[in-house]
Every structure is written in C-alpha cells, then in structure tokens.
VODO-373279 format. One line per 4 residues: number of its first residue (from 1); for each residue x, y, z of C-alpha. Coordinates in Angstrom, 3 decimals. Layout:
NUM = X Y Z  ...
END
This chain:
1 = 93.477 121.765 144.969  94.407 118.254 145.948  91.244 116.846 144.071  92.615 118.342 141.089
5 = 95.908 117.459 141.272  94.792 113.667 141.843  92.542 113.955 138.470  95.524 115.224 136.262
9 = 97.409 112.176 138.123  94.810 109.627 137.390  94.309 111.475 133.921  98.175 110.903 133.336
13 = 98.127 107.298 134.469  95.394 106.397 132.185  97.028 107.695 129.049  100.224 106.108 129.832
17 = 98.186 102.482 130.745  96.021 102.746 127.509  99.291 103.819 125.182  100.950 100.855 126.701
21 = 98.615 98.660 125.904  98.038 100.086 122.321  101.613 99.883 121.373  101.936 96.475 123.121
25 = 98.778 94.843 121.288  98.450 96.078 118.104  101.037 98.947 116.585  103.567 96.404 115.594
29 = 101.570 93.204 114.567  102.768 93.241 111.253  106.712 91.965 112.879  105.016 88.975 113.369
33 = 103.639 87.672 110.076  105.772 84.202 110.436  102.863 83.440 112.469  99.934 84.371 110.111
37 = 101.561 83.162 107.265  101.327 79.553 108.380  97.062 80.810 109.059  96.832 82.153 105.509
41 = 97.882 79.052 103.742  95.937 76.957 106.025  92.867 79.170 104.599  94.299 78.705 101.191
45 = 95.658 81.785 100.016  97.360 81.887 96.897  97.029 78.468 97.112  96.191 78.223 93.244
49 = 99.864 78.760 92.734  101.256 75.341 94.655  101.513 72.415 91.489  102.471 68.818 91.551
53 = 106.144 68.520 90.365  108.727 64.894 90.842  110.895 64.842 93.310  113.568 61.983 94.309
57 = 112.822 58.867 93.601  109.964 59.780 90.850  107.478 60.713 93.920  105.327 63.462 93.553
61 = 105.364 66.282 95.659  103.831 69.755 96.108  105.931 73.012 95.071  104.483 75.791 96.691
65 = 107.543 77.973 95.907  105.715 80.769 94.075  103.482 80.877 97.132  105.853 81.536 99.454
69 = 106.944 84.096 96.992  104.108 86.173 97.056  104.234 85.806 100.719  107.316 87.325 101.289
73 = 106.221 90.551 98.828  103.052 91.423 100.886  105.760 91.442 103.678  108.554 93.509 101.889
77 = 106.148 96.109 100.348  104.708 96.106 104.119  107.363 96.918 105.661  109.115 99.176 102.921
81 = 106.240 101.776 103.097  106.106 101.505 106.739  109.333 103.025 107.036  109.325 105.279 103.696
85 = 106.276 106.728 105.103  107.669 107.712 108.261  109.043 110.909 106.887  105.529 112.136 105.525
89 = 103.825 110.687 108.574  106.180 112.893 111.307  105.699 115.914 109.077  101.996 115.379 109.508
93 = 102.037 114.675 113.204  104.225 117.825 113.283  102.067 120.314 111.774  98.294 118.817 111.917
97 = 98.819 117.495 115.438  97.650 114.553 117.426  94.221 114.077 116.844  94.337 114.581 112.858
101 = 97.510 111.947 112.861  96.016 109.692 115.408  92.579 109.631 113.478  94.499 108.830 109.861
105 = 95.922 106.285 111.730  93.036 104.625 113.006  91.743 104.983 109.177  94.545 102.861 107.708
109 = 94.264 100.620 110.280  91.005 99.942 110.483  90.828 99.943 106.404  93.288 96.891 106.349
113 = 92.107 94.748 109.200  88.437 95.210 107.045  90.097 94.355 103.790  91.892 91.369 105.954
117 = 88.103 90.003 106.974  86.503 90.454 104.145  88.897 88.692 102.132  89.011 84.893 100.698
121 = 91.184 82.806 98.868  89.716 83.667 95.535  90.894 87.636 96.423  94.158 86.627 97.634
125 = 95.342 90.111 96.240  93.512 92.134 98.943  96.291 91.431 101.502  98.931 93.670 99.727
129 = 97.388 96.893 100.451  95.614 95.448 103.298  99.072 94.489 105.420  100.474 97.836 104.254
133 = 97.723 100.243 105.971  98.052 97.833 109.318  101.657 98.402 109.076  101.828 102.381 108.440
137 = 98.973 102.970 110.912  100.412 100.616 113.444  103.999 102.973 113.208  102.059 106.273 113.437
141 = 100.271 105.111 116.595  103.919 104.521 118.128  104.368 108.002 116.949  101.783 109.752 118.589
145 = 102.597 107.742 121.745  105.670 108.525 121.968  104.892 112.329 123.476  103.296 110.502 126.938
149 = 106.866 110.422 128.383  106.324 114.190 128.538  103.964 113.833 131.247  106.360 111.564 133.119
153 = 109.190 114.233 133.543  112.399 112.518 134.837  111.005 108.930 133.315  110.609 110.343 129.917
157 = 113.171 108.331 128.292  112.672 104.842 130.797  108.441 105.365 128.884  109.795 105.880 125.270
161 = 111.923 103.297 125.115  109.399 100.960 126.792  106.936 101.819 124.267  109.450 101.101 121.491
165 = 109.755 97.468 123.524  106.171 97.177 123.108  105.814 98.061 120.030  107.869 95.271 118.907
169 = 106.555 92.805 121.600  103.063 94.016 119.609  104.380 91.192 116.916  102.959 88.387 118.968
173 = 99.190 89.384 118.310  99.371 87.514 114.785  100.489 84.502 117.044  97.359 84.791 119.036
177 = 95.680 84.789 115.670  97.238 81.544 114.666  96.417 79.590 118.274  92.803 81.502 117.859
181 = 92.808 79.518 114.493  94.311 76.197 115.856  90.924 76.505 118.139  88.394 77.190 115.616
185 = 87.957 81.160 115.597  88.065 81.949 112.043  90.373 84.683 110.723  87.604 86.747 109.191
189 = 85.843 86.621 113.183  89.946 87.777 114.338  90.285 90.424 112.572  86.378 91.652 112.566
193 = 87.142 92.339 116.001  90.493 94.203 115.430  88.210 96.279 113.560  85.940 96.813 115.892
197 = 88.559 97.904 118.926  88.888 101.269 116.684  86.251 102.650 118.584  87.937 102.600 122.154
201 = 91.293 104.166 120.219  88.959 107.271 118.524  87.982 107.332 122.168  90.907 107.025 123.362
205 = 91.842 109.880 120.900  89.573 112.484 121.911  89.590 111.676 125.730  93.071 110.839 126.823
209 = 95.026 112.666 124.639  95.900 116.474 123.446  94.376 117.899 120.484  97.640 119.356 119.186
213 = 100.989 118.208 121.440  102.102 117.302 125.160  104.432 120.099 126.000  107.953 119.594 127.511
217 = 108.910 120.569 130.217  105.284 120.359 131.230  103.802 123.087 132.875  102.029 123.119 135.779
221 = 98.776 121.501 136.264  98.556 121.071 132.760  95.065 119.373 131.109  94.232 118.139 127.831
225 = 91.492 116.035 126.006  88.169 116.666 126.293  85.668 117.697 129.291  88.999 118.189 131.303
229 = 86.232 120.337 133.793  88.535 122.777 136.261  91.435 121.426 134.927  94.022 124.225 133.638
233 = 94.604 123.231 130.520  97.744 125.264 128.285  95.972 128.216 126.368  98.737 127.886 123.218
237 = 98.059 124.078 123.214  99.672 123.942 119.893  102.697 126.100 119.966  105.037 123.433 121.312
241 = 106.996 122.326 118.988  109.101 119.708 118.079  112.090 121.221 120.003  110.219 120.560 122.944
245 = 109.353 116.943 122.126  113.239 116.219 122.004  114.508 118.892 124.676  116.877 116.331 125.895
249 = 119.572 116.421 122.856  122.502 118.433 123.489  122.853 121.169 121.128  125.665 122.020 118.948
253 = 127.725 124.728 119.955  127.408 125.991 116.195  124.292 125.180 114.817  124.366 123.323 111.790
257 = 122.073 123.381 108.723  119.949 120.241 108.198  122.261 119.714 104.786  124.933 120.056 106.366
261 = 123.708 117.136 109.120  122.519 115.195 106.677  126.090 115.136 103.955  127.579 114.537 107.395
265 = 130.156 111.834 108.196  127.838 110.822 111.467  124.728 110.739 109.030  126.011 108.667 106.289
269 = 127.602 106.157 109.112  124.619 105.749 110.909  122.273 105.110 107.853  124.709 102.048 106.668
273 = 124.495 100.966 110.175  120.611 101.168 110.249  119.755 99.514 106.334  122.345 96.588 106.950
277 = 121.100 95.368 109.982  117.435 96.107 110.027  117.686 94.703 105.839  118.829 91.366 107.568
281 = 115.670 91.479 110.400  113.563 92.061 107.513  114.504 89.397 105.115  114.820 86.859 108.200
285 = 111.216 87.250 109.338  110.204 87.648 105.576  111.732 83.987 104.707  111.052 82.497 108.449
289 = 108.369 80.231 107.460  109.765 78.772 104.166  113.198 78.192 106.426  111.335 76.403 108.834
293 = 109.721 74.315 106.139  113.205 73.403 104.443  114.723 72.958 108.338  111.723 70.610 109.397
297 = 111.568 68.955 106.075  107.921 69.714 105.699  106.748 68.567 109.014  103.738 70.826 109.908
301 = 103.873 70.070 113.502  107.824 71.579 113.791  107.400 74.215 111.792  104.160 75.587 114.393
305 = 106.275 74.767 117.606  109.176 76.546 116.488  107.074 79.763 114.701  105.200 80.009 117.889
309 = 108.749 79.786 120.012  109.822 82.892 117.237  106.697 84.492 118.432  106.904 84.156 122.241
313 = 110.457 85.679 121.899  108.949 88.779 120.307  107.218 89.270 123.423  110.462 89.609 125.508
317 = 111.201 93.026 123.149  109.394 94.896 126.132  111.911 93.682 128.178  114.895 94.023 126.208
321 = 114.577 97.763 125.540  114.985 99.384 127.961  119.058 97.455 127.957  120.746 99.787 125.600
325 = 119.405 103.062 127.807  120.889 101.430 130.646  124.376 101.122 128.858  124.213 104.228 127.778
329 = 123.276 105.959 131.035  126.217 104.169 133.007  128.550 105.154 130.670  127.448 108.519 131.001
333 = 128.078 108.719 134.446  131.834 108.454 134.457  133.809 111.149 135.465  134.281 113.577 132.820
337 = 137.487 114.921 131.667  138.479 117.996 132.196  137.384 120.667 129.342  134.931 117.617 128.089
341 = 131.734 119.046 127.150  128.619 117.056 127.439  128.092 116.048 123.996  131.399 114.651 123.666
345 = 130.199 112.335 126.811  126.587 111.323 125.227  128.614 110.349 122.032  131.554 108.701 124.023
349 = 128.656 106.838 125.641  127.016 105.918 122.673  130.195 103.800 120.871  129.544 100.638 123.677
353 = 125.938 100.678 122.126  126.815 101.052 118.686  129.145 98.163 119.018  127.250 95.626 121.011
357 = 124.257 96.073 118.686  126.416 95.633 115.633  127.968 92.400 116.855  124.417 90.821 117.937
361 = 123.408 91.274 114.481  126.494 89.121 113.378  126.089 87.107 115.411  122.706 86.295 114.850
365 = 122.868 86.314 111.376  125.658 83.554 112.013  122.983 81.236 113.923  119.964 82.018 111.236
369 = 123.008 80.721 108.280  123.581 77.709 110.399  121.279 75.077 108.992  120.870 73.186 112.171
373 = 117.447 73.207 113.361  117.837 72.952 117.526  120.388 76.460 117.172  117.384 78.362 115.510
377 = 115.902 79.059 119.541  119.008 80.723 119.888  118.567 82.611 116.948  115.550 83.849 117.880
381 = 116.969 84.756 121.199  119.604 87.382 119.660  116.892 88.257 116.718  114.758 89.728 119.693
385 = 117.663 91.179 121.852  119.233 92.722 118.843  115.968 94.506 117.524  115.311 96.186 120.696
389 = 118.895 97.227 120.563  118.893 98.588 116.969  115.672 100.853 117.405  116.480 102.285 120.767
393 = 119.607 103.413 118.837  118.566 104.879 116.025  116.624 107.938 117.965  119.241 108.000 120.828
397 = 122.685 108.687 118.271  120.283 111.395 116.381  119.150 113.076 119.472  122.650 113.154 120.616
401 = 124.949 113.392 117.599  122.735 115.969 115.777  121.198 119.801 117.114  117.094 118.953 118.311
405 = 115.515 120.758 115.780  116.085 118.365 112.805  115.376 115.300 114.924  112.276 114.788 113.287
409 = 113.288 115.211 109.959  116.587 113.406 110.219  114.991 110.454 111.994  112.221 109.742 109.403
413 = 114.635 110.004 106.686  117.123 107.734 108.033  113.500 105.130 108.239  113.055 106.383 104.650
417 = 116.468 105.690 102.754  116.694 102.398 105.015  113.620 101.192 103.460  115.121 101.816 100.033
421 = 117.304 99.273 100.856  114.955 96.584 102.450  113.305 96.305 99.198  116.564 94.549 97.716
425 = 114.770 91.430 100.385  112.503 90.303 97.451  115.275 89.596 94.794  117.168 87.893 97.488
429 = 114.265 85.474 97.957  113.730 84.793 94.264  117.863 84.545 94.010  117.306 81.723 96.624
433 = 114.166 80.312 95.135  115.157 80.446 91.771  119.402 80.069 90.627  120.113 78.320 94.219
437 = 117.078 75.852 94.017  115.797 77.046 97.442  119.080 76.588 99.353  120.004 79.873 101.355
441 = 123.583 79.452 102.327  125.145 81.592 99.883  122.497 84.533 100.864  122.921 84.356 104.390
445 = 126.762 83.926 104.146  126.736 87.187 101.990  124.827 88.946 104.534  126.596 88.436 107.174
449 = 129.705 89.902 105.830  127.124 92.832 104.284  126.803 93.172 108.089  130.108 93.723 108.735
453 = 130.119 96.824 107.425  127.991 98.479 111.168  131.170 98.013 112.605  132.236 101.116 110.575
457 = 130.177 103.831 112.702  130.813 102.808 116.217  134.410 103.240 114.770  134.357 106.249 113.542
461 = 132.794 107.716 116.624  135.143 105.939 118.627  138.219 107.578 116.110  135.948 111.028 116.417
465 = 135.941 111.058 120.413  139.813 110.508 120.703  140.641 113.099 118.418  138.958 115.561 120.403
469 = 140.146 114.407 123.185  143.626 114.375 121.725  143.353 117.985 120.811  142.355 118.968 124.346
473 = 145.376 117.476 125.710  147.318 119.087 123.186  145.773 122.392 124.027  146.226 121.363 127.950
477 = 149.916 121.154 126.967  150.349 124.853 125.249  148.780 126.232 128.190  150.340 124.537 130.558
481 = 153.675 125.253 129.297  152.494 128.876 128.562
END
C-alpha cells in the first residue's frame, strides 16, 4: 500500500514539475515579442517597406515607420484572438476534455513555430497566422494546466496562481531567442527546435495527465494517464465537471441565471476594469521597440540593453503572483462581523486588490508617458508587478462575486469582449505614426486618464459591501429594540 501511495506521489510531483515548466517556457512567449521584434528586422522582415526620406539638415535617413507598423498588427491580431478565443477554447476543454484540448493545442503550436522556421524575408506574411496559433495554443496549455492544483488539495490556489506567474514569466523565451541570435543560432534552427519539444508535451499528454478532468476534491488514491498499473484510477473519469474545477467560489444564496450575471452591475464593472488596463499592457509591449528607438535616438546598442532589461523583468511575473492571493487571504482573515456571511468577506477582501492593481496601472502608464529614458526600468518594474496583479484578479472577483457554475463561461467572455477592445491598439499606433508624426504624448496622456476609469469597480464594491453592512446594522437595531 505504501508503494502505491509513493507512485501516485511521485506521479503527482511529476505533473506539477513538467506543467511548471511548460507554462514557464513556452505558453506565454508571445508577451515577449519586444524581444523578437528587434531579431526579425535584423533578419530583414518587412524590410522592403523601410525608404530613404530627408531629415534635418537635408541628411538622409531611413523611415522604417510602416515596418514597425506591420509589427505591431502581427502583435494586436496575436493577442486579440488569443483572448477572443478563450471562450471557444474553455467550452472545448469543458466538453472534449484534456487530451482532445491539450492535443489542438500542441497542433496550433507546433503549426506556428513551423510556419516561424520556414519562413524568410521574402514571406514576411507567414508570421500573422504564425504568431496567432503560438499565442492561442500557448493560452490553452495554461488552461489545461490549470486543473494540477486539484491534486495539491489545500495548495490549489498557491499552484494556480503560480502557473499564471509562469505563464507570464514564459515571455522571456523570445529573449533567449534574441541572445541565441546575438551568438549565431539562427532563428529558423530556434524555432525548429520549439517544434520539435512537441513530442515530450504529446507525451506529456498521454502520460502525466487525465484523459478527461482532475476531479476536486480528489478522491482517494486517485490515478490517471496511461499504464497507471495497480493504481485506482476514478471509474467516471469524465463526470467531473466544471463545478468541481472551481469548488472554492462561494455560492449565491439565490442562484442567479448566467444573464442575469452577466447584465450585472459586478459584470459590467469588472469588464471596464479588465479592457482598460490590459488595452494599455497591450499597446505598451506592442509599441516597446519603436519607443525605445525614438527614446535612444536610434542607437542599436540602447535599445537591446534596455529590451533585454524589459525581458528579464518578465521573468519576475512568477514571483509577483502569487502577491495579490496573499492580500486577499489576509484580508480574509479578519474577524467577521456579526450576521456577515462569507461572500460578503471574499468580496470585502477583494476591494484592497481591485484598488492596488488599478493604481499600478496608473501609475505605470504615468512612467511609460514620461519620455525620459533612465525612468523606463521603473516602468518595466510596475509593467511586470501590475500584470501579475491584473490576471490573478480577473479569475479570483469571478469565482467570488459570481455562483461556480458560470465561471467558465463568464471568465472567457470577460477575455473575449476585452479583446474587442485591444484591437482599438492598431489605430492608436497609426494615430501616433501618422497625424502626431511619431510623437506619443498625446496617446499615452489619453490613456492614462482612459485608465482612470478601473477605479470605478473597486468602488462600487467598496459602496456594495457598506450597504450591506449598513442594512445589517439597521436590522441589528429593529431587533434589538424589538
């Protein structure tokens, strides 16, 4: 009996080991294309579009403006369809399982990193669906990872969240890339390989993980992938359901409808909250490089140091996320007040987080407006911080706010509408490019008032949690007096 329980335990150990490595290495790579973008002009991309134009003093000088352009679009559509497809993509995980999302996955993947080494200069255009299946497999390998805390009982949340910090730390593989490059490796020979690796995740598919979905609670002794031998595997594998996955939300006392969750006040709130901040994290990374360029006034050498710095940063995600739990948890932990049910605590708990995250994002987007070169580490400082914050909190409000069942669905269409809104990045760029001759002030001034406006749900949670505490003081009083 002990030899069994000490293969489920080394079993366990090896899934978590191998998803932390998959999240941390690869899901998220696509957060870091400041990095490769400085590799794919070095390699000439799109280079046909740089021409000769005069600049002061009658000198001639290169305008590569309408490559930087097309730069920042492979990023937008990127990262639009890796969040609009996040709705479709949990529906599939939800009713085809683990192994059928988890091979599509490695599909996509696998398809772009090809595309990626197979292309040249001459078929520049290869990289805009080639960067989108990198960045929707990469998300729906988070996805499937995400069910490992189940194994992990009371350190469920502590493993989700730290996959969600590796998942964004994942953004420093394109740096690797780029100091791969700086040494000679070839990007065709970088991303060859990438390809390759899909054959230790299908492995990894079929061997450490469940064919349909890790239970929760978890019962006992409980085996999955295949030859799991003696092991006593669940015999309804694939009757847990998504309930299970997110046991840990509080329910309503009166069930709601998913309409009536999503036309809610709460809803509405914490979708502005989302698409404002993450719009100004997208078009910040999107425009990094050509920022850099203007900052550094075209010195190559400045513009690597301080994209690698922006890269190293990322790393620290893994780090950062697991912050916001913390906050949450010790404000949790007060002393309740009397007739104070649990949900009102978890949502009590959740204004500190709301807040803080809304005021990094001002006050990063304060240091990326500040045209002053040295303040940009610090930007990328509270860039990093503030990322980990803002996806931690997006699943942690839901599971809390709204009853378990429509986590799922609520979740990936909160990713979906946001990335309706990150698609306004691209205008933005050609506003900046074009009518303000490649000056960005006015941009990033009007986003940061834009962001403003995530101040408005910690408030109204705030406003929410002392009118119900206002009206159990009030009923305290009749009582009392009764």
């Amino acid at each position: 009996m002990q030899v069994l329980e000490n293969k489920l335990s080394v079993r366990r150990c090896l899934t978590f080991v191998t998803g932390l490595v998959e999240c941390l290495c690869i899901a998220g790579a696509i957060f870091g294309w400041a990095s490769l973008v400085i590799v794919l002009k070095a390699d000439g991309y799109f280079s046909s579009l740089c021409f000769n134009t005069t600049g002061d003093n009658d000198t001639q000088i290169l305008d590569c403006s309408a490559q930087d352009e097309q730069f920042s679009l492979i990023f937008t559509i990127a990262t639009f369809l890796n969040n609009c497809l996040t709705l479709p993509n949990g529906f599939l995980f939800d009713h085809l399982g683990t192994t059928v999302a988890r091979l599509y996955a490695i599909f996509l993947y696998t398809t772009g990193t090809l595309m990626v080494g197979f292309s040249s200069p001459a078929l520049s255009y290869l990289l805009f669906p080639a960067f989108s299946f990198i960045a929707v497999g990469g998300t729906l390998f988070l996805i499937s990872n995400m069910q490992v805390g189940n194994l992990f009982g009371s350190h469920r949340s502590t493993i989700i969240n730290l996959y969600n910090g590796a998942f964004d730390s994942s953004s420093a593989l394109f740096l690797i890339i780029k100091l791969l490059h700086e040494s000679g490796v070839s990007l065709r020979a970088a991303f060859l390989f990438l390809s390759a690796c899909s054959v230790l995740q299908i492995l990894r598919t079929f061997f450490l993980l469940p064919r349909n979905f890790i239970p929760y609670p978890l019962p006992h002794r409980y085996g999955y992938g295949i030859s799991c031998g003696a092991l006593e595997a669940v015999k309804s594998e694939g009757t847990v359901n998504e309930d299970s996955l997110h046991s840990s939300a509080v329910p309503f006392k009166q069930e709601r409808t998913f309409r009536e969750c999503l036309l809610s006040r709460f809803f509405i709130f914490h979708l502005l909250w989302l698409s404002v901040m993450q719009f100004r994290h997208y078009l910040f990374i999107g425009t990094l490089n050509p920022m850099l360029q203007r900052l550094t006034e075209g010195d190559s050498s400045l513009v690597s140091q301080y994209s690698n710095a922006f890269a190293f940063t990322q790393l620290c995600a893994v780090l950062c996320a697991p912050w916001n739990g913390l906050i949450m948890d010790r404000h949790r932990a007060k002393p309740r007040a009397p007739g104070e049910t649990e949900q009102e605590v978890d949502l009590r708990a959740s204004v500190l987080s709301l807040f803080l995250t809304a005021l990094q994002c001002v006050l990063f987007s304060v240091c990326a407006s500040t045209p002053y070169l040295p303040l940009q580490y610090l930007t990328f400082v509270l860039q990093v911080v503030n990322r980990s914050f803002l996806y931690g909190g997006i699943a942690a409000f839901i599971s809390v706010a709204f009853p378990s069942f429509h986590f799922g669905k609520l979740y990936g269409l909160a990713m979906s509408l946001a990335a309706s809104f990150s698609l306004l990045q691209y205008p933005c760029f050609a506003l900046m490019n074009g009518a303000l001759g490649g000056n960005p002030l006015y941009v990033n001034i009007g986003l940061t008032l834009l962001n403003l406006l995530a101040f408005i749900h910690p408030l109204s949670v705030y406003l929410h949690c002392r009118k119900l505490a206002s009206q159990r003081e009030k009923k305290e009083t009749i009582i009392f007096s009764s």
